[in-house]
C-alpha positions in Angstrom: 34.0 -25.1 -12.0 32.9 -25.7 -15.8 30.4 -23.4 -15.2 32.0 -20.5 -13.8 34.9 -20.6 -16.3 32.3 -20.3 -19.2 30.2 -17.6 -17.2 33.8 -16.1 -16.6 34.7 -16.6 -20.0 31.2 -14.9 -21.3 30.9 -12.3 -19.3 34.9 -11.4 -20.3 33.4 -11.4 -24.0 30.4 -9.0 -23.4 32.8 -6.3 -21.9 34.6 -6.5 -24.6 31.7 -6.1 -26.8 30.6 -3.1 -24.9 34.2 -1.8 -25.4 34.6 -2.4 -29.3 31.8 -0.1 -30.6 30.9 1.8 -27.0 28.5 4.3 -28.9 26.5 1.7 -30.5 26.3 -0.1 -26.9 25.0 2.8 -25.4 22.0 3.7 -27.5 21.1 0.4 -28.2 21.0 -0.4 -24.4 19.4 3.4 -23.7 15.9 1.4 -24.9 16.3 -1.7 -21.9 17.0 1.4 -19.4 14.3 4.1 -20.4 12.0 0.9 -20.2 12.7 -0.6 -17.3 12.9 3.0 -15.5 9.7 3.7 -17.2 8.1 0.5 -15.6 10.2 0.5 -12.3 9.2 4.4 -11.9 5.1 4.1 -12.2 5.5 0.6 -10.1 7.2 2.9 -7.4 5.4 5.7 -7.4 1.7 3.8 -7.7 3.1 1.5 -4.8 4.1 4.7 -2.7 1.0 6.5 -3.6 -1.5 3.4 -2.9 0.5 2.9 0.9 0.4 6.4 1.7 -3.9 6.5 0.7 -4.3 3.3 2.7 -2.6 4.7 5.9 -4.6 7.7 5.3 -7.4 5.5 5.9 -6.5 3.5 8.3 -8.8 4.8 11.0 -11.1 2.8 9.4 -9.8 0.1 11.2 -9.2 -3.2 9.5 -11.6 -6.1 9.1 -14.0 -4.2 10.4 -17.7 -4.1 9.6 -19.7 -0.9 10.8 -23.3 -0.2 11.2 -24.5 2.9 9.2 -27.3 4.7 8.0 -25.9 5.1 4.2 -24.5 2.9 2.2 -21.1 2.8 0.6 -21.7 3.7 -3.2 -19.2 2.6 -5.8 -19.4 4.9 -9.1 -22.0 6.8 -10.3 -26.1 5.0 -9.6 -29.0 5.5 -8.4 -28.2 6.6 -4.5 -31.7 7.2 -2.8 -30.0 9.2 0.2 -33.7 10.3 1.3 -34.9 7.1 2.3 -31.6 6.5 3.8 -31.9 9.8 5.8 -35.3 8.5 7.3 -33.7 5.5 9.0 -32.6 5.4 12.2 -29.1 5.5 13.7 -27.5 2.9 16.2 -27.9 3.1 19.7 -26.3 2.3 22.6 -29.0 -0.7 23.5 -28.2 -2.6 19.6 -24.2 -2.3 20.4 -25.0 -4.3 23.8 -27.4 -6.6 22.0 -25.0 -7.4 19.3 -21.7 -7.5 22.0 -23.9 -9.7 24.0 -25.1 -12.1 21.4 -22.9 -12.0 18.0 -20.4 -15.5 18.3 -18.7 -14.8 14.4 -17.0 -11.3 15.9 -13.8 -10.9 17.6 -15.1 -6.9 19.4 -17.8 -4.7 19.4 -17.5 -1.3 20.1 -19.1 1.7 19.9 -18.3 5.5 19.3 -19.7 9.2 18.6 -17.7 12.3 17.6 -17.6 15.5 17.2 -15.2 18.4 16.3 -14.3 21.2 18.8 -11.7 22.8 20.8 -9.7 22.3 23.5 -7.9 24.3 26.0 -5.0 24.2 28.7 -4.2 27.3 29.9 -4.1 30.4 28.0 -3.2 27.9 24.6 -5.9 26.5 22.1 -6.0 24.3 19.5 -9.4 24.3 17.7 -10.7 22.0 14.8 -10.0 18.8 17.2 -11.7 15.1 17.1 -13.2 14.7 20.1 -14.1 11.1 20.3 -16.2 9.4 23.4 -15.1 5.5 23.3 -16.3 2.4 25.3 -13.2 0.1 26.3 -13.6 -1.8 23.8 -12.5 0.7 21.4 -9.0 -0.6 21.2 -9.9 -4.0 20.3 -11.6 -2.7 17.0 -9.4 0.2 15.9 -5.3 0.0 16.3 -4.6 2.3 19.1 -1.0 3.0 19.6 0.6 5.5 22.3 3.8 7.3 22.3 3.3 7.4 26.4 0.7 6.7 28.5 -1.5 4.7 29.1 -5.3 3.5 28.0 -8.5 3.9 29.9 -9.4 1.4 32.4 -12.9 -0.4 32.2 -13.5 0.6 35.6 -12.8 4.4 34.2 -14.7 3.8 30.9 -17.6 2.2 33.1 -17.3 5.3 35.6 -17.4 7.9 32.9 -14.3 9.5 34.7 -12.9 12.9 32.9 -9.6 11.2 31.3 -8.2 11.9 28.3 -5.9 10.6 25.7 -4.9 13.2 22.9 -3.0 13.3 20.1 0.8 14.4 19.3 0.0 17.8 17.6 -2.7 18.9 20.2 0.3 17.8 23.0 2.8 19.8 21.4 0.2 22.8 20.7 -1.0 23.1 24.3 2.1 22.2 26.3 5.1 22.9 24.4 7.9 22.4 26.1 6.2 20.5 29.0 5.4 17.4 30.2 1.8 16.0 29.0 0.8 13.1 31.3 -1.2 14.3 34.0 -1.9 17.7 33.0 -5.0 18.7 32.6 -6.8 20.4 29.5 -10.2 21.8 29.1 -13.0 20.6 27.0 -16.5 23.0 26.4 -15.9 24.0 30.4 -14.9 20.7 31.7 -11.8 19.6 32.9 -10.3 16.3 31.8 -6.2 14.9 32.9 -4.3 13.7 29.9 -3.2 10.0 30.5 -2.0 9.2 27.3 0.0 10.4 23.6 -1.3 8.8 20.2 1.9 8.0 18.2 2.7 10.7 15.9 1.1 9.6 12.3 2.4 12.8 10.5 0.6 14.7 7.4 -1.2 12.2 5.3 -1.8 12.8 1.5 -5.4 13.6 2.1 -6.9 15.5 4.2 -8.3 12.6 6.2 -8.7 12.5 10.5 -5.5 11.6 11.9 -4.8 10.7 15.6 -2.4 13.4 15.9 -5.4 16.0 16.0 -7.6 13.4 17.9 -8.7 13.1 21.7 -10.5 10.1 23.0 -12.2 10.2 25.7 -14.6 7.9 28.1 -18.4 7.4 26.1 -20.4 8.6 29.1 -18.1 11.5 29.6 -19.0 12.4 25.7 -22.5 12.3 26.7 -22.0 14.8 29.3 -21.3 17.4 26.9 -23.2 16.5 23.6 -27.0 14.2 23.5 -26.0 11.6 21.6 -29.1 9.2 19.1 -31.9 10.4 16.9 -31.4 14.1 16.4 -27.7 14.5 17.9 -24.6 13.4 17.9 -25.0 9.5 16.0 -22.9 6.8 17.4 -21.0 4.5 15.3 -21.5 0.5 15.9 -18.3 -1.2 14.6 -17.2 -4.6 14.6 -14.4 -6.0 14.1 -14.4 -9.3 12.4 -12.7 -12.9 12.6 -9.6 -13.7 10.7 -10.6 -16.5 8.9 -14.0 -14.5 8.2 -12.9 -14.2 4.6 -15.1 -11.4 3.1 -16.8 -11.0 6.4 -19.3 -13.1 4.7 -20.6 -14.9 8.0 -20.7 -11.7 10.4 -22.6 -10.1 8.1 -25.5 -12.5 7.9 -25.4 -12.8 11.4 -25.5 -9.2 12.2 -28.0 -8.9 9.6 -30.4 -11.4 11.7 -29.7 -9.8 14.9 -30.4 -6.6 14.0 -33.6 -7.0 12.3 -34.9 -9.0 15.2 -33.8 -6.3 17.6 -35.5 -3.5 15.4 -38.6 -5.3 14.8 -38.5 -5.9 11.2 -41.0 -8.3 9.5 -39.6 -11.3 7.2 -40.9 -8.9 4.5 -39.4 -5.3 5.3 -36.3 -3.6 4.0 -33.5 -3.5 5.8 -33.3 -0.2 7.3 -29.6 0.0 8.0 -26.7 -0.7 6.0 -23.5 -2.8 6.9 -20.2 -1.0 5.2 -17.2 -3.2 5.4 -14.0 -1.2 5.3 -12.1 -2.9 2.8 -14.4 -1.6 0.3 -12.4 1.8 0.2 -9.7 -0.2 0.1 -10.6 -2.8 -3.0 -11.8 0.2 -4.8 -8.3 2.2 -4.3 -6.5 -1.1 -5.5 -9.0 -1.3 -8.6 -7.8 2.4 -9.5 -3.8 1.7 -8.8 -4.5 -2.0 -11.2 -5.6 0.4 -14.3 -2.5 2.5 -13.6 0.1 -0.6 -13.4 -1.6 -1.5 -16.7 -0.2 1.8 -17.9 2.8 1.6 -16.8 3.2 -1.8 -18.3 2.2 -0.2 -21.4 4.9 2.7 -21.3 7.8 0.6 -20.4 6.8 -2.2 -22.9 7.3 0.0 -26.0 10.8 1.2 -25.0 11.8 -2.7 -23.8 10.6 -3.2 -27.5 13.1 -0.8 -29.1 15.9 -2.1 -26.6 15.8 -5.9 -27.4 15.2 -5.1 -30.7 18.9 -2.6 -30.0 20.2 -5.5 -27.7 19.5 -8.4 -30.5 21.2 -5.9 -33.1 24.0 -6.0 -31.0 24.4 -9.7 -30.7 24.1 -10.6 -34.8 26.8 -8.2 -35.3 28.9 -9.7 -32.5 28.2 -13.2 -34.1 29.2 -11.8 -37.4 32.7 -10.3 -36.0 33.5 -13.6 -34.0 32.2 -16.2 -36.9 36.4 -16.9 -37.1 36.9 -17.5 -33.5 33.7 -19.7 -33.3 35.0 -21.5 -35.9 38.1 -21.9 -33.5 36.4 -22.8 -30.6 34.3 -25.9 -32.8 37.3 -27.0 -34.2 39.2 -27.6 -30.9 36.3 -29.3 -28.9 33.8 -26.7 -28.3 30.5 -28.1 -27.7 26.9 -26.3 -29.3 25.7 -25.2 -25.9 29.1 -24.0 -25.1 28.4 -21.3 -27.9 24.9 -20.8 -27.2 25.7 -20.2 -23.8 28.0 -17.6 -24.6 26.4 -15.5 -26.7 22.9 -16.0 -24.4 25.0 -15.1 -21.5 26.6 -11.9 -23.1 22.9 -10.8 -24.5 21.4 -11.4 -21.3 24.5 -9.0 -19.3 23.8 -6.6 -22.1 20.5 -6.0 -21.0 21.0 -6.3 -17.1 23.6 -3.7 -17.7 20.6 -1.5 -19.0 17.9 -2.5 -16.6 20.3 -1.8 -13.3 21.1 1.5 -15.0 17.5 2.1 -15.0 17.2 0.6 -11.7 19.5 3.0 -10.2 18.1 5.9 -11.8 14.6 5.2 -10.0 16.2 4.7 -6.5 18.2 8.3 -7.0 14.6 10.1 -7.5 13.7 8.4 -4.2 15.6 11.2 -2.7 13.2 13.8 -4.4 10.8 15.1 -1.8 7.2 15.3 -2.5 5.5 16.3 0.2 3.7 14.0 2.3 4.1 11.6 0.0 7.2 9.2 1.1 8.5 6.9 -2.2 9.8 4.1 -1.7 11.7 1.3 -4.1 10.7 -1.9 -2.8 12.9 -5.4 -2.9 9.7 -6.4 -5.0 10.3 -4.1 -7.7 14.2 -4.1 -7.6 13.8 -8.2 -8.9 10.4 -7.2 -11.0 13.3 -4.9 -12.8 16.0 -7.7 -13.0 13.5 -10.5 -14.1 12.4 -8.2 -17.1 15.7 -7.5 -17.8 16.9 -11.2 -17.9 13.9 -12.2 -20.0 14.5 -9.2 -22.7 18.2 -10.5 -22.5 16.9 -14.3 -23.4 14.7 -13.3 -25.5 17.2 -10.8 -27.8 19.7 -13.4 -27.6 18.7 -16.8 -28.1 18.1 -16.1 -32.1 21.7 -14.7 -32.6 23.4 -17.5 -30.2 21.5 -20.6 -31.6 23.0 -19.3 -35.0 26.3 -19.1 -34.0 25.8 -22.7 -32.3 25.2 -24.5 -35.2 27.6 -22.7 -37.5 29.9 -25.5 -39.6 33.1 -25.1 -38.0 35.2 -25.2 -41.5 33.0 -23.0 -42.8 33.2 -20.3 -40.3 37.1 -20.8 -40.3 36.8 -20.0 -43.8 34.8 -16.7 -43.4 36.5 -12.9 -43.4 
């Protein structure tokens, strides 16, 4: 009960404060909001931004190690894509020998594709991702329907003309219609549509989405395009074990596997490269850690100014209350009742500033950028309070541990 009365009691006194002299409150406190917004705004925004990029890659799959050709490069080197032209790409028999024998891997899939159109009718929708994918597939990459249903291994194993597409396509060639079990038409041969990807909507770049997608059965892909050295390469993915941390272990033991399956002496390069997914991803967070720095920077210069407004504030309330401290002393008022006043008056000061800019952020929310969805985060609604609380602390503890240890008589005394 203590407690609340003196929090009562202080938070009574910095009203007042913010009442006697409302102008000089207001641009000394403009320096705690413009900062906090400042830092609270590129916090947002980098956080939106770095979501939105990740989901535009997500068909990368997660955890997921892949078997390529090229390398992923990370800023500017030497990248020798001739000799990596020269190898050669996976094949149907290494995805078998590595599902087969590979005991650090949850799935192994494998995939080709391949951009065309599709028809139903007398609609079209061209520029589509035709994808032929074993059943396997969905235990690698996230496939999630609207309605429908996936292939069966019995369908996958029978090459059967099924077909699972995405929203846009859907909406493009049977508007207005029901989708499931109608039939569309891919470079002359007919497939039945047994399932709707989830809608993804426009990403922020222009990166393949599942809503211009259609997957189909592997061997009914080969039907229409030769697939291997010279066509259409496949794509050996494999998705990794949880506590694989790094993917450290799969990769050594695909590494093994497939040079013993490709014939490679104990000398020879490796002619094939294993590109882990989260490398695109640890490279976007790199970026977004350089721009957080920033922001820091931004924001720190204008919290500057404000506790330096905020501690302003609090010597000047000192000075105008030295009688009534003198008051409180003489009747029985402890030091840290003092100290916690004035601590607990700098430190509402400055939350009043850092909620203002709080609110300020969440309002621009609303502002519509295109693709690009912002979002203020619980995380970044307590960064903003925490850095308000310690600018408060901070400003304040000089000008309260003053007025703590003033004499009473003497501040009695004083005009």
């Amino acid at each position: 009960m203590l407690f609340l009365k003196l929090s009562w009691e202080s938070f009574r006194f910095a009203i007042s404060a913010l009442k006697t002299n409302l102008t000089r409150t207001v641009l000394s406190l403009s320096g705690v909001t413009v900062g906090i917004f400042a830092i609270i705004a590129v916090f947002t925004l980098v956080d939106s931004l770095e979501a939105n990029i990740r989901s535009s890659f997500s068909f990368l799959g997660t955890n997921v190690m892949r078997v390529d050709r090229f390398p992923y490069a990370n800023g500017p080197q030497d990248y020798p894509w001739w000799k990596y032209f020269r190898r050669p790409p996976g094949t149907v028999a290494e995805y078998e020998f590595l599902q087969q024998r590979l005991t650090s891997a949850e799935a192994v899939t494998i995939s080709a594709s391949s951009n065309t159109t599709v028809k139903a009718g007398s609609n079209a929708y061209q520029g589509m991702s035709l994808t032929g994918a074993v059943y396997s597939y969905q235990d690698v990459y996230e496939i999630s329907l609207e309605e429908g249903r996936y292939f069966t291994l019995s369908e996958i194993n029978a090459s059967r003309n099924f077909a699972i597409v995405g929203k846009e396509i859907a909406n493009t060639l049977f508007p207005q219609q029901e989708v499931i079990g109608n039939q569309i038409k891919i470079k002359g041969m007919k497939f039945t549509v047994i399932g709707v990807f989830e809608e993804e909507g426009e990403g922020l770049f222009d990166t393949p989405s599942k809503d211009q997608a259609c997957l189909i059965p592997y061997g009914a892909f080969n039907k229409m395009y030769y697939t291997g050295k010279n066509g259409m390469e496949p794509t050996i993915a494999v998705k990794g074990m949880v506590e694989d941390i790094g993917l450290v272990a799969l990769e050594n033991e695909m590494t093994g596997l497939l040079r013993a399956k490709r014939g490679l002496r104990p000398r020879d390069e490796n002619n094939f490269a294993l590109n882990k997914t989260e490398f695109i991803q640890n490279a976007i967070g790199s970026v977004f850690d350089v721009i957080s720095v920033a922001g820091w920077v931004i924001g720190g210069f204008s919290i500057l100014v404000g506790g330096f407004g905020i501690a302003n504030i609090m010597f000047v309330s000192v000075r105008e209350r030295t009688n009534i401290i003198g008051i409180q002393k003489s009747l029985g008022a402890k030091n840290y009742f003092i100290l916690f006043q004035f601590l607990f008056e700098s430190i509402c000061l400055s939350l009043i500033g850092g909620i203002t800019g709080i609110i300020i952020v969440f309002f621009l929310t609303f502002i519509q950028l295109g693709s690009l969805e912002i979002t203020l985060s619980f995380n970044n609604i307590m960064l903003g309070l925490g850095v308000s609380t310690i600018i408060g602390v901070v400003s304040g503890i000089v000008p309260a541990t003053l007025a703590a240890r003033m004499d009473p008589v003497e501040a009695i005394r004083t005009n």
